[in-house]
C-alpha positions in Angstrom: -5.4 -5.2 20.6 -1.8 -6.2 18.9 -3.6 -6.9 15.8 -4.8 -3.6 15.4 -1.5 -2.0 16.2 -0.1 -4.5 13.7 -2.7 -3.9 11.0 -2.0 0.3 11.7 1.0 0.1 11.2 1.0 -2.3 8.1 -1.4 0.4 7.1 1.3 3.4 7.9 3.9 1.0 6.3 2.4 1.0 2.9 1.1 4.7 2.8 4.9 5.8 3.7 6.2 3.5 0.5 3.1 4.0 -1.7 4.4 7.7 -0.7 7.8 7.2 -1.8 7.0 5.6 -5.0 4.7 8.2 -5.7 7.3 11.2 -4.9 10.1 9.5 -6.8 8.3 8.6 -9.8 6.9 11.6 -10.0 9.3 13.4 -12.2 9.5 11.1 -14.6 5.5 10.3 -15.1 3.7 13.0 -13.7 0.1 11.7 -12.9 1.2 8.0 -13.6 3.1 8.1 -10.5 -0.4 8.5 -8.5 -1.3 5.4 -10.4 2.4 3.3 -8.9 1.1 4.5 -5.3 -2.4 3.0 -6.1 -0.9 0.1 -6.7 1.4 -0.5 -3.6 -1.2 0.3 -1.7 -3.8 -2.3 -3.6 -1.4 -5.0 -4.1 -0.3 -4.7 0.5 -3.9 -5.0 0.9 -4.6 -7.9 -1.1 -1.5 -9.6 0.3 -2.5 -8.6 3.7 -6.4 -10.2 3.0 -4.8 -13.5 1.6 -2.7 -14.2 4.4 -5.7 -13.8 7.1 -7.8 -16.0 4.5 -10.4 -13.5 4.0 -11.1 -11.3 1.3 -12.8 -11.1 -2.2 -9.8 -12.7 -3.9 
């Protein structure tokens, strides 16, 4: 049970910065700020999947 709490709100976590980036790059790149959030969000997951030693990568 605590590792899904942990891995929801790892989850939240990087939604809420992914969010941020998004909302303050958005001014200054338009659509390419969607692109930053992707990217947060990618990048946590990846790092996420390498620490449990699973994953594609």
């Amino acid at each position: 049970m605590r590792t899904v709490v942990t891995t929801l709100l790892d989850a939240a976590g990087l939604l809420l910065v992914a969010a941020g980036a998004g909302a303050a790059l958005w001014p200054l790149t338009a659509g390419g700020a969607l692109g930053a959030a992707g990217v947060v969000v990618l990048s946590g997951s990846w790092l996420a999947a390498r620490q449990d030693g699973g994953g594609s990568g």
